[in-house]
C-alpha positions as CSV (number, residue, x, y, z in Angstrom):
1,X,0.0,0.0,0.0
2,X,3.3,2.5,0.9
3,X,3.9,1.6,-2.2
4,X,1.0,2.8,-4.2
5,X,0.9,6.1,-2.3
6,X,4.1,6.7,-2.9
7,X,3.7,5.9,-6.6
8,X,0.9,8.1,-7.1
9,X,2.1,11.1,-7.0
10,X,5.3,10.4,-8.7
11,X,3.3,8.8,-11.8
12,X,0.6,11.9,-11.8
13,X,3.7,14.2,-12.1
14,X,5.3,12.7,-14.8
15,X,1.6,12.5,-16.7
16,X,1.1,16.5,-15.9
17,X,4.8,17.2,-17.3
18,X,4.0,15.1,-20.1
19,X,0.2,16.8,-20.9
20,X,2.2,20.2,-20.7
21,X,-0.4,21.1,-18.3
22,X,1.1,24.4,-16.3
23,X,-0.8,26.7,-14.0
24,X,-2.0,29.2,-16.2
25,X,-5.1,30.9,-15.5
26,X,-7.1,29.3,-18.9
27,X,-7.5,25.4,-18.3
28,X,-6.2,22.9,-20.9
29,X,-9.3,20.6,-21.7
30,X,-7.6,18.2,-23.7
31,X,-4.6,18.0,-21.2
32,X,-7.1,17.8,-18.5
33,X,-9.0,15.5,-19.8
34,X,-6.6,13.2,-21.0
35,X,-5.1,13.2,-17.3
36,X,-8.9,12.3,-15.6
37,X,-8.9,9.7,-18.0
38,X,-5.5,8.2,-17.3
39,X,-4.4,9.5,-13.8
40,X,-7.7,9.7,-11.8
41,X,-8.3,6.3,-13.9
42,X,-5.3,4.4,-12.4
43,X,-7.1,4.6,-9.3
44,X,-10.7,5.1,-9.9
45,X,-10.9,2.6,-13.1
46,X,-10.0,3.2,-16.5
47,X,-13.9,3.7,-17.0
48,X,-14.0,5.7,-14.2
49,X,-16.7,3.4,-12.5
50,X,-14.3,2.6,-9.3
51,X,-11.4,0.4,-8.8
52,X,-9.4,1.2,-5.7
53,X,-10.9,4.3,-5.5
54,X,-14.8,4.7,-5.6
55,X,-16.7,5.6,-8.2
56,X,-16.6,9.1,-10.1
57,X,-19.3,9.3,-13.0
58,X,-21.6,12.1,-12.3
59,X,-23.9,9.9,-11.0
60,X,-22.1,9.0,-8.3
61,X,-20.6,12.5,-8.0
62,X,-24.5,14.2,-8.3
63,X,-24.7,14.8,-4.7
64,X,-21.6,17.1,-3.7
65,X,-20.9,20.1,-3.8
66,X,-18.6,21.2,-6.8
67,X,-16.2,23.4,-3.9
68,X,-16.1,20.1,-2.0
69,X,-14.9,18.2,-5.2
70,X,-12.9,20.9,-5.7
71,X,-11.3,20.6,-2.6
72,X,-10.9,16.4,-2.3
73,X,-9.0,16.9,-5.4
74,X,-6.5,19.9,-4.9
75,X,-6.1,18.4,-1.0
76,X,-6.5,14.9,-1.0
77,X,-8.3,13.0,1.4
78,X,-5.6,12.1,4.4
79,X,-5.6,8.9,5.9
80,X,-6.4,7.4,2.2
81,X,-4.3,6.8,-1.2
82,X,-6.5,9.7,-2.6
83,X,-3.3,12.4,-2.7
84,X,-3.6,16.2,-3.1
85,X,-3.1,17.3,-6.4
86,X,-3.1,21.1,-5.1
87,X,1.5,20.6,-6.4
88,X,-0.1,19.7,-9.9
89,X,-3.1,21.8,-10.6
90,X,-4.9,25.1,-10.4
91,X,-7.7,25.8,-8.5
92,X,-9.2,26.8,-11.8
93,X,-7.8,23.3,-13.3
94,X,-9.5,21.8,-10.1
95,X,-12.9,23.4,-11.3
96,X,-12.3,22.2,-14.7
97,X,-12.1,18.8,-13.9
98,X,-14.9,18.7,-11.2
99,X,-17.3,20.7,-14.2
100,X,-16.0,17.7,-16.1
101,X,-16.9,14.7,-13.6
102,X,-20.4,16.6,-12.8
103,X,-21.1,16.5,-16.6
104,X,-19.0,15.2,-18.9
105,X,-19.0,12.0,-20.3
106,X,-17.3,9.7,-18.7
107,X,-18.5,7.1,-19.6
């Protein structure tokens, strides 16, 4: 398990490098996008329908709040492999991706 949340970070660093996401003020939507699909995926299922983290269609998501979404995924949720992606990502990035998993298609 120290092992996978050591990983995590390490592996969503090298994907944000590689998607050229930066913190700019405008969100990348491909980049961002491509790294829900293939970062949040590693843990929450390729699909995005839960693996060793739970589920995150927008079913599942429908009933938070998109600040407390927003939060979880810039801070992390401590005590559990979910890490803070706050190093990564923008809180504007951040909104980007929780508009995405409220509405997008994810599936």
């Amino acid at each position: 398990m120290n092992r996978i949340l050591i990983g995590l970070p390490l592996l969503a660093a090298g994907a944000v490098a590689a998607a050229g996401i930066a913190a700019t003020e405008k969100p990348d939507a491909a980049a961002l996008e491509q790294l829900v699909l293939q970062d949040c995926g590693s843990c929450h299922g390729l699909s995005l329908k839960g693996g060793l983290g739970p589920d995150i269609r927008p079913d599942a998501l429908a009933h938070y709040d998109a600040d407390t979404l927003a939060t979880v995924i810039l801070d992390g949720i401590p005590g559990t492999p979910m890490p803070p992606w706050r190093p990564l990502l923008s809180e504007a990035e951040a909104a980007w991706i929780v508009e995405y998993l409220l509405t997008g298609d994810t599936e």
